[in-house]
DOVEXDO-398172 format. One record per residue (C-alpha): residue in three letters; y, z, x. Coordinates in steps of 0.2 Angstrom, whole numbers, plus 2048, in hexadecimal, padded with zeros to 3 digits. Example, Ala and Ser with C-alpha at 12.3 -4.5 7.8 and 13.67 -1.06 7.14 Angstrom:
2
ALA7EA82783E
SER7FB824844
// end
This chain:
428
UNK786AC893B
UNK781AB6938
UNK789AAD947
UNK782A9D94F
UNK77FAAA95F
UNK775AB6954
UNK76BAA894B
UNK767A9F95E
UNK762AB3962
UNK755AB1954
UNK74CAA195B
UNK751A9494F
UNK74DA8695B
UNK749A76958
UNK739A6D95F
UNK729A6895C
UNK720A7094C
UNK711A6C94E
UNK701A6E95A
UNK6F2A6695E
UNK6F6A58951
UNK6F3A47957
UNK705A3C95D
UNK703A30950
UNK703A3C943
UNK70FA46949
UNK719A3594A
UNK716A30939
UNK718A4192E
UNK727A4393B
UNK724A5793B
UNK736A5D946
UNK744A6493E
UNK746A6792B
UNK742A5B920
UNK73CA5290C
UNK72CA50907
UNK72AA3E8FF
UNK71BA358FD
UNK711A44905
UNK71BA40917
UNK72BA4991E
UNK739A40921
UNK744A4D92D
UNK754A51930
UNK757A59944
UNK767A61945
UNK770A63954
UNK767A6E962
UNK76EA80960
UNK774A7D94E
UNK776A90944
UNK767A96937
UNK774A9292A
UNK779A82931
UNK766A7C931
UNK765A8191F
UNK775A7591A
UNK76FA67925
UNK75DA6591B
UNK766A6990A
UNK771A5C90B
UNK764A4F910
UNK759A53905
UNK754A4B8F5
UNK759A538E4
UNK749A608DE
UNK73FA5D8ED
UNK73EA6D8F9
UNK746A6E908
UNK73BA74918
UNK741A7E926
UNK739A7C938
UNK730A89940
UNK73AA9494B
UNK734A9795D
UNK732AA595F
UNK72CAA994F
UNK72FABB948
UNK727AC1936
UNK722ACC92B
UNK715ACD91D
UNK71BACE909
UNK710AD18FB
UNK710AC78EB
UNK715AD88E3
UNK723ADC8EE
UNK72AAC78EC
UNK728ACC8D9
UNK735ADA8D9
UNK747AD38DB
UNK74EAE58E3
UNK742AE68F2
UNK740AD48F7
UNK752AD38F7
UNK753AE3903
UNK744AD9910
UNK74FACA90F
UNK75EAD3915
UNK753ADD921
UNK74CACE929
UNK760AC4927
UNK765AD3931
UNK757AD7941
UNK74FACA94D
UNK744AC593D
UNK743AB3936
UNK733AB092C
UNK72BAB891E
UNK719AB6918
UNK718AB5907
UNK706AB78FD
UNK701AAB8F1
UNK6EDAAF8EE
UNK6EBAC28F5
UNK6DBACA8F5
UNK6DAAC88E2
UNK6D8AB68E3
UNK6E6AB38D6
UNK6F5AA68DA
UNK707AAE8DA
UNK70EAA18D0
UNK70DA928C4
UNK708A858CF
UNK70AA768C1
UNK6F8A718C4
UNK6EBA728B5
UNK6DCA778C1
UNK6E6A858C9
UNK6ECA8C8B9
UNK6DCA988B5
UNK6DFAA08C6
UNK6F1AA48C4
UNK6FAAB78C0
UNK70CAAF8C3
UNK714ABF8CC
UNK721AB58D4
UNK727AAB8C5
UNK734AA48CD
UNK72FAA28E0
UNK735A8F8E2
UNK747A988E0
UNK741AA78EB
UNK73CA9A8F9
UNK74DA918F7
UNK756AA38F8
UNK74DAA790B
UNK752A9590F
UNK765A9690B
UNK763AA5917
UNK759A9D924
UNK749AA6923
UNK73CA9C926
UNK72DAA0917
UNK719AA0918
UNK70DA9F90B
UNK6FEAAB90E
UNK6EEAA5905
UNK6E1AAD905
UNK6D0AA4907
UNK6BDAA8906
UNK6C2AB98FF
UNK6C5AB48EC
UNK6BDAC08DE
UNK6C5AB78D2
UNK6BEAA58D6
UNK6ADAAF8DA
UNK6ADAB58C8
UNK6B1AA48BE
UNK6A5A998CC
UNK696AA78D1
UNK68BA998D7
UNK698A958E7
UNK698AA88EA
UNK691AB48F5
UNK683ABA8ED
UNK677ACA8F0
UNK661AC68F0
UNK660AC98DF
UNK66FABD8DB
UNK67DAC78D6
UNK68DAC68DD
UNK68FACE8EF
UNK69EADA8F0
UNK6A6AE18FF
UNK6A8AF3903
UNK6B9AF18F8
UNK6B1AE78EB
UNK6B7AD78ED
UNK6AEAC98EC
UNK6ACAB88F8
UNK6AAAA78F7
UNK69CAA08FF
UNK6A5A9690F
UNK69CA8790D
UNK6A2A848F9
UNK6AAA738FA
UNK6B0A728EA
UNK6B9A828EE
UNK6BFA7A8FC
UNK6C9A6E8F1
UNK6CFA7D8EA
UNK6D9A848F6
UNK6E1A728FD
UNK6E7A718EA
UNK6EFA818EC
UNK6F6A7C8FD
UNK6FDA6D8F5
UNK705A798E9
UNK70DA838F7
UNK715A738FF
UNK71AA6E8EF
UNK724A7F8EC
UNK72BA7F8FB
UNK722A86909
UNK726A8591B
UNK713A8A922
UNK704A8E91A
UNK6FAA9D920
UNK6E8A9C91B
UNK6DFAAF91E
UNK6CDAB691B
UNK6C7AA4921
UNK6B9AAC926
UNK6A4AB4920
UNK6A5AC1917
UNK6A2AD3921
UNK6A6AE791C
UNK698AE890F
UNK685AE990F
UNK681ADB919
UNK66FADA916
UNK672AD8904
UNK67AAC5906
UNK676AB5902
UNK67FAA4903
UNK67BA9A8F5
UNK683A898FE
UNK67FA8B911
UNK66FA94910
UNK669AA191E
UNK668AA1931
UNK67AAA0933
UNK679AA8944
UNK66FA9B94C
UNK67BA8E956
UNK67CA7E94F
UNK676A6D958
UNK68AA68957
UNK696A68965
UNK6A7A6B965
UNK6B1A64975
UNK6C2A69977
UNK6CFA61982
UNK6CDA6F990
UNK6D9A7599E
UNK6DFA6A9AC
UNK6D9A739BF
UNK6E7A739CD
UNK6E0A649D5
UNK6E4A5C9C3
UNK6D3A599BC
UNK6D2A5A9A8
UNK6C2A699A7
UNK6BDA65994
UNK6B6A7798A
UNK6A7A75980
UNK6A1A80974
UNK691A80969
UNK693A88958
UNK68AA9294D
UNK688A8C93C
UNK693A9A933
UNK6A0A90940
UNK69AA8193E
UNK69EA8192A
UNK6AEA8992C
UNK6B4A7D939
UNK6B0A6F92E
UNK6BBA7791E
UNK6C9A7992C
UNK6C7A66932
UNK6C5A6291D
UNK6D6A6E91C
UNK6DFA65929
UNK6DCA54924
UNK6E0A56913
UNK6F1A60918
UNK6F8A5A928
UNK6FEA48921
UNK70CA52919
UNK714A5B927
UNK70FA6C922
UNK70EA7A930
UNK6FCA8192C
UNK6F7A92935
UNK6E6A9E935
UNK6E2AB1936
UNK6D5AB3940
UNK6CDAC5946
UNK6D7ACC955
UNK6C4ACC95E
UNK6C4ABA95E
UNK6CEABC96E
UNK6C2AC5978
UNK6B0AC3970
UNK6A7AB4975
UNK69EAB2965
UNK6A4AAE953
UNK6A5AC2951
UNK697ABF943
UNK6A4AB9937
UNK6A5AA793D
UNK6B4AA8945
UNK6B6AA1957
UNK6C8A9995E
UNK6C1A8B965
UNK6BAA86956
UNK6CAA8994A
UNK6D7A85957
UNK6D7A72955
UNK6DBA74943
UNK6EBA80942
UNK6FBA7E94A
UNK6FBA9294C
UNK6EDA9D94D
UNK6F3AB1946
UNK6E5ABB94D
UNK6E7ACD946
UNK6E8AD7956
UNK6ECAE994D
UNK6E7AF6958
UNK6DEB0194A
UNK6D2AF3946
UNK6CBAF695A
UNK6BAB0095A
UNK6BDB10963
UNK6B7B0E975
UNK6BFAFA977
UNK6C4AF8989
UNK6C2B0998C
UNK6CFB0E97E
UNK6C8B1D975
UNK6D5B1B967
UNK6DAB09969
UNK6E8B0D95C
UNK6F0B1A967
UNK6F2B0C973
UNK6FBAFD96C
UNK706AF597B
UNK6F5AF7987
UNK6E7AEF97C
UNK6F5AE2973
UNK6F9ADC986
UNK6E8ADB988
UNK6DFAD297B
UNK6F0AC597B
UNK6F0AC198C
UNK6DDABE989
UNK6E1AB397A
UNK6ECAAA984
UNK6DFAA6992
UNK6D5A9F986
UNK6E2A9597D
UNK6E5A8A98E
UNK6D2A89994
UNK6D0A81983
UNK6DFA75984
UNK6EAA7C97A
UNK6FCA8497D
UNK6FCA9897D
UNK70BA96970
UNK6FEA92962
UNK6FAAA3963
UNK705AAD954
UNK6FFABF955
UNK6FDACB945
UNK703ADD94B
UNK704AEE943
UNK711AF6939
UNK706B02931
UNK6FEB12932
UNK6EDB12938
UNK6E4B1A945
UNK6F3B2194C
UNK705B26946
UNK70FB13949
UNK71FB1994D
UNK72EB0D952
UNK729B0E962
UNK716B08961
UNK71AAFB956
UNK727AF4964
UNK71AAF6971
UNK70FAE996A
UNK71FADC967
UNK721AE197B
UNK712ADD981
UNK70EACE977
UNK71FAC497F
UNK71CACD990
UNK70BAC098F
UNK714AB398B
UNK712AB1978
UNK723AB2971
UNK71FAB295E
UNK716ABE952
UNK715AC5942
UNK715AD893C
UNK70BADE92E
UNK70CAED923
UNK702AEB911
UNK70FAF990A
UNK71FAED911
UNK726AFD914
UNK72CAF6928
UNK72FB04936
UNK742AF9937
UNK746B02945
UNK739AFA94F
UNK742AE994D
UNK751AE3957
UNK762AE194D
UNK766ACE94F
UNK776AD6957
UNK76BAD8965
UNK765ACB971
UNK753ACA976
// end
């Protein structure tokens, strides 16, 4: 099953990790191939081009220095599916995704770290972090190292503003309602108010943590204002009110270059909920991106299509400079019933997937960027509609038919349609 063919069908291809990151940075981090983390920079090890999934393991272990974590490079195109902390805690069942994903056109997984709960997965080895750990994966450093001697490519899902957990121990960086309680969504969960620096901190500790055990990318979600619960009843203690009015600020990106080869820059004038979170993702990137690490964000899949920060401040010209992926989460359930004339948009996944992606991707290059940085979230899961094999394939074929060769499926049960996915026996 594992031939050097089958792991060349699976995208293992050796490039350039990393987008919209300055050259000297991408110089001096040197952030292609697999490689050691010392001093907080990579030194890397390129295999020959073509070399097998296994082979790619072997080349970095034996370069790499003893105790340190070996990385792998991101597979283009990139294929993945969504593990919970709970199912990474049960030896049987992460062992049966693992051979699932060894054995289809899979080759990433997406691990959570800090879920919805806001408590860390395992011992991190860092006093501050300690209160907010549950250790469910006690021995993930070993679980990482597993995946990698198989060649699956592993992502660290952390979960951000939404944080009960923090909220409770640190109330005076939370959401708050009028009369100065906590504020809890419609689940009952509680946010951190996105402007809490200190919080900020936080989450690059626990980034650091995630390099340091052996991540390949970190995926940062709910990096976003809080919505689903009563919305009159809110109050950010840190950035205050009016966070709908623009800001004086201008963000200027690069911009698309016309036929006749002139450089059109895109400038965009944010809202203050934008304005805040674009200035945690450019405190996120600076603090991260000296050590080589992938970083991606989950955005809403309307972000593609609306022309305004959706109410939650997220827009993708204000968060695209800062990721090397943006994940919006496309799933065709989460479309209000009516969008582009779907009254079920669930019932129509290969339409309104092609759709919103090749929108996506028009936005990508007015703004400068390759389409490539898009990395959809698609839908393994029942809701809406019955998704059968053949629904679930539809939006994999129509996200490639627009050009965006990677994705990753989620399904909070990990209970994967697998006959949806491709056999690495058979070539794309």
């Amino acid at each position: 099953m594992n031939t050097e063919a089958n792991q060349q069908k699976k995208g293992l291809r050796w490039g350039r990790w990393v987008i919209g990151i300055p050259l000297g940075a991408l110089i001096g981090v040197g952030i292609i191939g697999a490689g050691t983390l010392i001093e907080q920079k990579w030194v890397t090890h390129k295999p020959a081009q073509g070399t097998s999934r296994h082979a790619v393991t072997a080349v970095a272990t034996a370069n790499v220095a003893p105790n340190l974590p070996v990385r792998l490079p991101t597979p283009m195109p990139l294929k993945g599916i969504y593990m919970t902390s709970w199912v990474a805690s049960q030896h049987q069942w992460r062992a049966q995704l693992a051979e699932f994903i060894d054995q289809s056109e899979l080759n990433a997984v997406v691990i959570d770290v800090k879920d919805y709960s806001g408590a860390i997965s395992f011992q991190t080895g860092d006093p501050q972090l300690a209160p907010y750990e549950e250790n469910r994966v006690p021995d993930m450093k070993k679980w990482i190292e597993t995946l990698h001697q198989k060649g699956i490519y592993v992502i660290a899902r952390i979960t951000v503003f939404q944080d009960p957990l923090f909220a409770k121990a640190h109330p005076q960086m939370a959401v708050q309602t009028r009369a100065g309680g906590l504020w809890r969504d419609r689940h009952g969960l509680h946010y951190i108010d996105p402007g809490a620096r200190p919080f900020w901190d936080h989450i690059i500790r626990l980034s650091r943590a995630c390099i340091a055990v052996g991540f390949d990318e970190l995926n940062f979600d709910y990096v976003r204002y809080p919505t689903d619960g009563n919305m009159t009843d809110m109050r950010f203690p840190i950035t205050g009110e009016r966070l709908s009015r623009a800001t004086q600020a201008v963000i200027t990106l690069n911009g698309q270059v016309t036929p006749n080869g002139e450089k059109v820059a895109y400038v965009h004038r944010p809202t203050q909920k934008e304005w805040v979170l674009s200035s945690f993702f450019k405190t996120l990137h600076e603090a991260l991106s000296p050590t080589g690490i992938v970083m991606s964000a989950d955005l809403f899949g309307m972000t593609l299509t609306a022309l305004d920060d959706v109410s939650i401040g997220q827009h993708l010209a204000t968060a695209s400079p800062y990721f090397d992926y943006i994940c919006p989460m496309v799933y065709p359930s989460h479309y209000p019933p009516g969008f582009n004339g779907y009254g079920n948009p669930a019932l129509y996944p290969y339409e309104l997937i092609r759709y919103v992606m090749a929108k996506g991707r028009d936005r990508m290059i007015r703004f400068g960027y390759a389409p490539t940085k898009l990395r959809p979230w698609l839908q393994d899961f029942n809701l809406g509609a019955p998704y059968t094999a053949e629904r679930v394939r539809a939006q994999i074929t129509a996200t490639t038919e627009v050009g965006l060769p990677s994705w990753l499926m989620w399904d909070p049960r990990n209970r994967y349609t697998r006959a949806a996915y491709r056999m690495a026996s058979v070539n794309e």
